[in-house]
C-alpha positions as CSV (number, residue, x, y, z in Angstrom):
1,X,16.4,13.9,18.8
2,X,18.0,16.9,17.9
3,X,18.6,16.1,14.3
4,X,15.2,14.2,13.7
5,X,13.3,17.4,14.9
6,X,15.4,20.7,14.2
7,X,17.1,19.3,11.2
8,X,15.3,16.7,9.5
9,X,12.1,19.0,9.5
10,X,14.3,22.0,7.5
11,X,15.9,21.9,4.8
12,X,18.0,25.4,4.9
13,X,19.6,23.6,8.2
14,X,20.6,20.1,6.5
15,X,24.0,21.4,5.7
16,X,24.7,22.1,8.9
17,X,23.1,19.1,10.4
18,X,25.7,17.2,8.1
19,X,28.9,19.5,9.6
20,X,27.4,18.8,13.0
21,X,27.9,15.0,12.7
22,X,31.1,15.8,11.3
23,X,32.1,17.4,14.6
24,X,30.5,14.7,16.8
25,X,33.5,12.6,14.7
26,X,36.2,14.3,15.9
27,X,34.8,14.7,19.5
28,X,34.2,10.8,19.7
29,X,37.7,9.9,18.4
30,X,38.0,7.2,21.1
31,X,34.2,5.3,20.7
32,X,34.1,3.4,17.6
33,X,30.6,2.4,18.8
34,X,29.7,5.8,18.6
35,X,31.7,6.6,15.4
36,X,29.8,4.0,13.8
37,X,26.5,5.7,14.6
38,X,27.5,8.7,13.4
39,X,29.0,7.7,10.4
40,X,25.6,5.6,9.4
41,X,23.4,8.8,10.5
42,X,25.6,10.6,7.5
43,X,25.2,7.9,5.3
44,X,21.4,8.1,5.8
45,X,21.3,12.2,5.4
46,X,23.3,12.0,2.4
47,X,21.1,9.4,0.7
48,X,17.9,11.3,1.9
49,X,18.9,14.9,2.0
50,X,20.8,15.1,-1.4
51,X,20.2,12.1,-3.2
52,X,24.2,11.5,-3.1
53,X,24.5,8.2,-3.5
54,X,28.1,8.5,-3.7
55,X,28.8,10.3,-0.6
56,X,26.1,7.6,1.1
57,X,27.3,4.8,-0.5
58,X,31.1,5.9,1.3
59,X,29.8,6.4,4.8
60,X,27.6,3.3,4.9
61,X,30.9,1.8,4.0
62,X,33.0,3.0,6.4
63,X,30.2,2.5,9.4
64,X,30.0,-1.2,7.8
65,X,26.8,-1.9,8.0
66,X,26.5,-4.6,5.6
67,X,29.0,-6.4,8.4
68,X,27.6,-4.7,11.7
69,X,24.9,-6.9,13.3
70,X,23.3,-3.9,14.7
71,X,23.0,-2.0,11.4
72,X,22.9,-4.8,8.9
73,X,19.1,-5.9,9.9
74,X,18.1,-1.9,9.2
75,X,17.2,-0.4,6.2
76,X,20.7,1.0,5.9
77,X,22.2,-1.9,4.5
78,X,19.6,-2.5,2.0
79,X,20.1,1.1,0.5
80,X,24.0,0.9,0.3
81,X,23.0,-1.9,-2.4
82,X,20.4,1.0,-3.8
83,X,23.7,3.0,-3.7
84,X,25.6,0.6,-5.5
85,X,23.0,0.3,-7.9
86,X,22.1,3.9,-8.6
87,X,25.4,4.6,-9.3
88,X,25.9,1.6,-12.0
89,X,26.8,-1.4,-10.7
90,X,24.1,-3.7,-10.5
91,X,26.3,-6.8,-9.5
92,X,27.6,-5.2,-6.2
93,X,24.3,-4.6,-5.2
94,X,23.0,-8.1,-6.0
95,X,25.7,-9.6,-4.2
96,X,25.1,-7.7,-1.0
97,X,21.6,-8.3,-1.2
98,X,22.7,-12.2,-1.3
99,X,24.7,-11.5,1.8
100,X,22.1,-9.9,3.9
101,X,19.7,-10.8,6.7
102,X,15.9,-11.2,4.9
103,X,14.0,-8.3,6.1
104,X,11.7,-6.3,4.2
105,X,13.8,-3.5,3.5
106,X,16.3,-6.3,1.6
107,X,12.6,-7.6,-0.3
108,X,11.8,-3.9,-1.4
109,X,15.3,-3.4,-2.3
110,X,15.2,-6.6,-4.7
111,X,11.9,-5.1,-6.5
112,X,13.1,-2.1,-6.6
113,X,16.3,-3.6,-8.6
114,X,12.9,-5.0,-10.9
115,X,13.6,-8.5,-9.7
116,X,10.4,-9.5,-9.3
117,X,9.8,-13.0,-8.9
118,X,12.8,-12.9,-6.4
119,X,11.1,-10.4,-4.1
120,X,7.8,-12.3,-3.9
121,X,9.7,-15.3,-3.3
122,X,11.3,-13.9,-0.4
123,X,7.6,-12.7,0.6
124,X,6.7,-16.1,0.9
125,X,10.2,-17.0,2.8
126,X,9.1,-14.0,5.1
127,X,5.7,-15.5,5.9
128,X,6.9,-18.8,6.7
129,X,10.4,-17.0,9.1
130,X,7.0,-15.0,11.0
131,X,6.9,-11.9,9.1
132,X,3.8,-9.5,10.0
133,X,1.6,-11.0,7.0
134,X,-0.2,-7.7,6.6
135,X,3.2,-5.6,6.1
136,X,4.2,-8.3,3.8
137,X,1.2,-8.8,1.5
138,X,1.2,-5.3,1.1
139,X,4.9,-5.0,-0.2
140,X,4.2,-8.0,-2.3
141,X,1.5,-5.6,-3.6
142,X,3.3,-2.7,-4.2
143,X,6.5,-5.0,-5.8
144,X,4.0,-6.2,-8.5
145,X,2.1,-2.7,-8.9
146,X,5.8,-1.3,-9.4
147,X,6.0,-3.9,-12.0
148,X,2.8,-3.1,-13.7
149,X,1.4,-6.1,-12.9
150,X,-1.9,-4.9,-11.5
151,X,-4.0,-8.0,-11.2
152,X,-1.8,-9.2,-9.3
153,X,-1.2,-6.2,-7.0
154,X,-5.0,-5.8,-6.6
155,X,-5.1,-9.9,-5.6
156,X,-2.1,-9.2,-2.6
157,X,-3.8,-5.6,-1.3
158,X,-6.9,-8.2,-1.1
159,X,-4.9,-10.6,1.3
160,X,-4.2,-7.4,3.5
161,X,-7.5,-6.5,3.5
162,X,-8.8,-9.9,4.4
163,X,-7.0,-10.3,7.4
164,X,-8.6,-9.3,11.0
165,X,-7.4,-6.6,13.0
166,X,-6.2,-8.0,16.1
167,X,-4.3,-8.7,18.9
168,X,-0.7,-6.7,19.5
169,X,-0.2,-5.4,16.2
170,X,-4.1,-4.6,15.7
171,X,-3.1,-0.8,15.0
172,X,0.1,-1.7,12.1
173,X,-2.7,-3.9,10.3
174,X,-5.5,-1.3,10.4
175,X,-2.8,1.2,9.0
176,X,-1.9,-1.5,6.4
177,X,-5.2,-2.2,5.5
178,X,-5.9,1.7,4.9
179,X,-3.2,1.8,2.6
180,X,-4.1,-1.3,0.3
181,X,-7.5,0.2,0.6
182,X,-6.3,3.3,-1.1
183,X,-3.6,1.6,-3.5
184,X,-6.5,-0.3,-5.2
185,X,-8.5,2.9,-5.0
186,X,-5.5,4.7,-6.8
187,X,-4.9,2.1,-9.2
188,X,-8.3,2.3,-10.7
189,X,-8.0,5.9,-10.9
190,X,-4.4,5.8,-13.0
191,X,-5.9,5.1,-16.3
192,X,-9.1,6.9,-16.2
193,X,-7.7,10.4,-15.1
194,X,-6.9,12.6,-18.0
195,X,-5.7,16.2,-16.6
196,X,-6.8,17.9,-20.4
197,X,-10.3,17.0,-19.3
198,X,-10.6,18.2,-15.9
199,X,-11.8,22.4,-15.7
200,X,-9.7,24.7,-14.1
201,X,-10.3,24.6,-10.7
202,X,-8.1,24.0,-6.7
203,X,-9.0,20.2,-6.0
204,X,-8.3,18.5,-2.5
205,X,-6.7,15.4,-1.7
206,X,-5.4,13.3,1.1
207,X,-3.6,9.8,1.5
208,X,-2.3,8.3,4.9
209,X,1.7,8.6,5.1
210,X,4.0,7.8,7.6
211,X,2.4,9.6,10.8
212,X,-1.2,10.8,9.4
213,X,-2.7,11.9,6.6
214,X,-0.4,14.1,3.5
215,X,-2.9,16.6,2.4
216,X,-3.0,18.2,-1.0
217,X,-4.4,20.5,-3.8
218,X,-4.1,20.3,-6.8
219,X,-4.5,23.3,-9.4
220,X,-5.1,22.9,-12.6
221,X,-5.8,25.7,-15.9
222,X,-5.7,25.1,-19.3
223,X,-5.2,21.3,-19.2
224,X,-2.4,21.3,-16.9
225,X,-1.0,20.6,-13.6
226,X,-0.4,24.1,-12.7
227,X,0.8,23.4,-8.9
228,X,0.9,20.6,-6.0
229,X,0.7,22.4,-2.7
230,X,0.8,20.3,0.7
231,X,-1.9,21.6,3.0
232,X,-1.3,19.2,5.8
233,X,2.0,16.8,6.0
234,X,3.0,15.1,9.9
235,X,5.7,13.5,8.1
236,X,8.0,16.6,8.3
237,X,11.5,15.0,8.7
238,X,10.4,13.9,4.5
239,X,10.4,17.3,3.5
240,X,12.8,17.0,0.8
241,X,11.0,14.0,-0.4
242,X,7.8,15.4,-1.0
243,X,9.3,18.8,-3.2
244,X,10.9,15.2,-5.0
245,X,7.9,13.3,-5.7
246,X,5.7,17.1,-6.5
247,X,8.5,17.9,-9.4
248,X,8.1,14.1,-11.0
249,X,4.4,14.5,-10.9
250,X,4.6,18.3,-12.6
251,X,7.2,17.1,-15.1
252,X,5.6,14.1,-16.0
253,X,1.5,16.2,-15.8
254,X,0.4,12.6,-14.5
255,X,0.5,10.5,-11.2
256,X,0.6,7.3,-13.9
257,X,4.3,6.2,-13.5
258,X,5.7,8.4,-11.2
259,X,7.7,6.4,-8.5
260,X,7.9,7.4,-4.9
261,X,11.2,8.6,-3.5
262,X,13.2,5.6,-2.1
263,X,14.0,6.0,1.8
264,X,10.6,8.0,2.4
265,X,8.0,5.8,0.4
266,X,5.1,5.9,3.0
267,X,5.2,10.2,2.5
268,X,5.8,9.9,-1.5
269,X,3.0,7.3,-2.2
270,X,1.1,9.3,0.2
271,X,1.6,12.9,-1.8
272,X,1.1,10.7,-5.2
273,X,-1.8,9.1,-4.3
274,X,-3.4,12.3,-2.6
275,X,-2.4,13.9,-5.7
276,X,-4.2,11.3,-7.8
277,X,-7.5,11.5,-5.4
278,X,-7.3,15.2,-5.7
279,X,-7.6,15.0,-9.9
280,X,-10.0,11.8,-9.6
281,X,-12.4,14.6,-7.8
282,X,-12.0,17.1,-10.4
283,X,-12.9,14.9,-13.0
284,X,-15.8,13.2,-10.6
285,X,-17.5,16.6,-9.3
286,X,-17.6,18.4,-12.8
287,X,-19.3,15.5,-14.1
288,X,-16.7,15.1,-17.3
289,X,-15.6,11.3,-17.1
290,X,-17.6,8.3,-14.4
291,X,-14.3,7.2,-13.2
292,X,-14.7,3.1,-12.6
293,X,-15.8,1.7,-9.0
């Protein structure tokens, strides 16, 4: 708890959350249990904090969790393949993948490696194993909008939003739904938003994300993306994350392309997506473009 909420939420104190667990190594010498916690809590703040694959990559390894049952059904295995592949080799991460339980972190890790047809394979596999159909149409939608294939991203954000909301998981598919809802929203919006046509002007924006909904404005002068500020974000422990995903979208001047940041997607497609809304209503209340229903 102490890490999730004093650390995770500030970035000035992520160096010293990383000593700390350092420290809780020593003191727990004798628990290997607890050693092995530790050492996959660094792995995880190295890969989210610092985007250090390297230094990820090594403590994932040493807490094992592609071997661990109780790590290597978490999305802590799949991104020590993410490691392998970030840092260039593409066939260590494929063979882990191979080796791992399926679970949905292992399917996003697969598109992610641009493997398409294998992900929405092992979409369907995870349908028939029992697989929450409304998390995994909407993966399957976001695998195939990652691969450009929009059709066929708009046809699975369809499935999600076909299904009732009901019974135990009735809140998980209402969220689900919401964000299919807004993908296909987004998606239309990609091609028709041209920042050099939009006045100068503070636009608004907001997307659900992890916890709630990422709120944003948008400035933009002279044609340009001037700034991305986050009014409201309950996804705090993602700070680092959102500055991510805000510096892509200012380098690029576009939402068209950017990905979200891997290990916080919910809060990156949430700030791009806001981001995108924010634009779409600059374009849609000066009257310059009728952006498609």
């Amino acid at each position: 708890h102490y890490i999730w909420d004093i650390i995770n939420s500030n970035p000035n104190r992520y160096r010293n959350g990383v000593r700390f667990m350092h420290h809780l190594l020593v003191v727990n010498q004798k628990s290997e249990a607890t050693r092995a916690r530790i050492m996959n809590e660094l792995g995880r703040m190295h890969f989210e904090f610092f985007r250090d694959y390297a230094r990820a990559g090594f403590w994932w390894r040493q807490a094992k969790v592609d071997r661990n049952p109780k790590f290597s059904q978490t999305p802590s295995a799949a991104r020590l393949a993410e490691c392998y592949w970030r840092l260039g080799n593409r066939d260590l991460a494929v063979d882990l993948l191979e080796r791992l339980p399926l679970t949905l972190a292992v399917i996003k890790a697969w598109g992610e490696l641009k493997e398409t047809d294998k992900a929405l394979r092992l979409c369907d596999e995870g349908l028939r194993r029992g697989f929450l159909p409304s998390q995994t149409h909407l993966l399957a939608g976001d695998v195939c909008r990652t691969a450009k294939d929009f059709s066929k991203a708009a046809e699975f954000y369809g499935k999600v939003l076909s299904l009732p909301a009901q019974g135990k998981q009735q809140e998980q598919i209402k969220k689900d739904q919401e964000r299919a809802r807004e993908a296909q929203e987004v998606m239309r919006l990609f091609d028709a938003l041209d920042v050099s046509r939009i006045p100068d002007g503070t636009y608004p924006g907001k997307s659900l994300g992890y916890a709630g909904s990422v709120e944003v404005e948008v400035a933009v002068k002279a044609g340009r993306i001037e700034t991305i500020q986050v009014t409201q974000n309950p996804d705090r422990q993602y700070y680092r994350a959102v500055e991510d995903t805000i510096r892509r979208i200012l380098n690029r001047q576009t939402v068209n392309g950017v990905d979200a940041i891997s290990g916080a997607t919910f809060t990156s497609e949430a700030v791009i997506r806001a981001s995108a809304k924010a634009l779409g209503e600059g374009m849609k209340t000066n009257g310059v473009v009728k952006l498609p229903k």
